[in-house]
C-alpha atoms as one frame of an Amber mdcrd trajectory, in Angstrom:
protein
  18.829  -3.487 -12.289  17.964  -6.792 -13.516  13.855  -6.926 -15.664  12.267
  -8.544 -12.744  13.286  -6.249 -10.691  12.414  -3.125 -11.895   8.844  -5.461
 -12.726   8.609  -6.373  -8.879   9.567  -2.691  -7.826   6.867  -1.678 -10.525
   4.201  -3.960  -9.533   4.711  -2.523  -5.571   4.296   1.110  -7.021   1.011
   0.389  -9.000  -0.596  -1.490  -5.639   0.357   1.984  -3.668  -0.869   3.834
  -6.337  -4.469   1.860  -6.220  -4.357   1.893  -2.518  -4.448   6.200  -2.371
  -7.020   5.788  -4.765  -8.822   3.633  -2.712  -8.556   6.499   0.816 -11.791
   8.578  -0.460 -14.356   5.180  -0.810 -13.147   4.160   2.441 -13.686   7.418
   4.094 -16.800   7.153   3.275 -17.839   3.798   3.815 -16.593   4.581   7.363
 -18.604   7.649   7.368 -21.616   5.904   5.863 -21.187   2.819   7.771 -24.411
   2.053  10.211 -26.219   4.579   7.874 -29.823   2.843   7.233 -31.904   3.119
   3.836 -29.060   3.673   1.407 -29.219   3.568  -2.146 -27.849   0.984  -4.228
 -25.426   3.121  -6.217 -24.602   5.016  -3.040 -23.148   2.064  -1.641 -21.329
   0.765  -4.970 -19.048   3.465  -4.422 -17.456   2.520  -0.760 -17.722  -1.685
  -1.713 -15.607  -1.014  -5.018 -13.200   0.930  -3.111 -12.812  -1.913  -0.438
 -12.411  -3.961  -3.196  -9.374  -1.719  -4.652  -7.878  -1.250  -1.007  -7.769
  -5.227  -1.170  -6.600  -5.864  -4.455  -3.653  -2.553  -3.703  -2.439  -4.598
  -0.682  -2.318  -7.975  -2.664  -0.301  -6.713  -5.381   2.052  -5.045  -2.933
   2.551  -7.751  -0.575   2.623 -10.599  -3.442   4.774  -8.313  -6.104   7.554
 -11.084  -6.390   5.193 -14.023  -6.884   3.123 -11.818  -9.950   6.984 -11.152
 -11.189   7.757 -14.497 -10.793   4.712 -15.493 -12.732   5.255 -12.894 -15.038
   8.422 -13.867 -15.960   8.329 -17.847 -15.472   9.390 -18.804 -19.137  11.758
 -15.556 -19.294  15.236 -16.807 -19.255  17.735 -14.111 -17.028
């Protein structure tokens, strides 16, 4: 298996890996959602784990352009 690759295949595991992490905040932002007079570290929570679902999906569906970035002045 060639570096970029095994980087690409890499890259798709660590955006699945932040997107599980991501299931509990969004639970609960559903839960919480319509839910007047919250806190301000009550909803820091559920944004930052929106924010993780997001960034999960970008580095899964954009794996081969961060490889190819990655490894732009590599030669093969």
């Amino acid at each position: 298996m060639k570096p970029t690759q095994l980087a690409s295949v890499l890259i798709k595991i660590l955006g699945l890996s932040v997107l599980i992490h991501s299931i509990p905040g969004l639970i609960t932002a559903l839960a919480n959602f319509g839910r007047a007079g919250t806190v301000g570290s009550v909803e820091a929570y559920p944004l930052s784990s929106i924010r993780m679902a997001v960034v999960g999906l970008l580095l899964v569906s954009n794996s081969r352009t961060v490889t190819e970035r990655m490894f732009k002045n590599e030669p093969e």
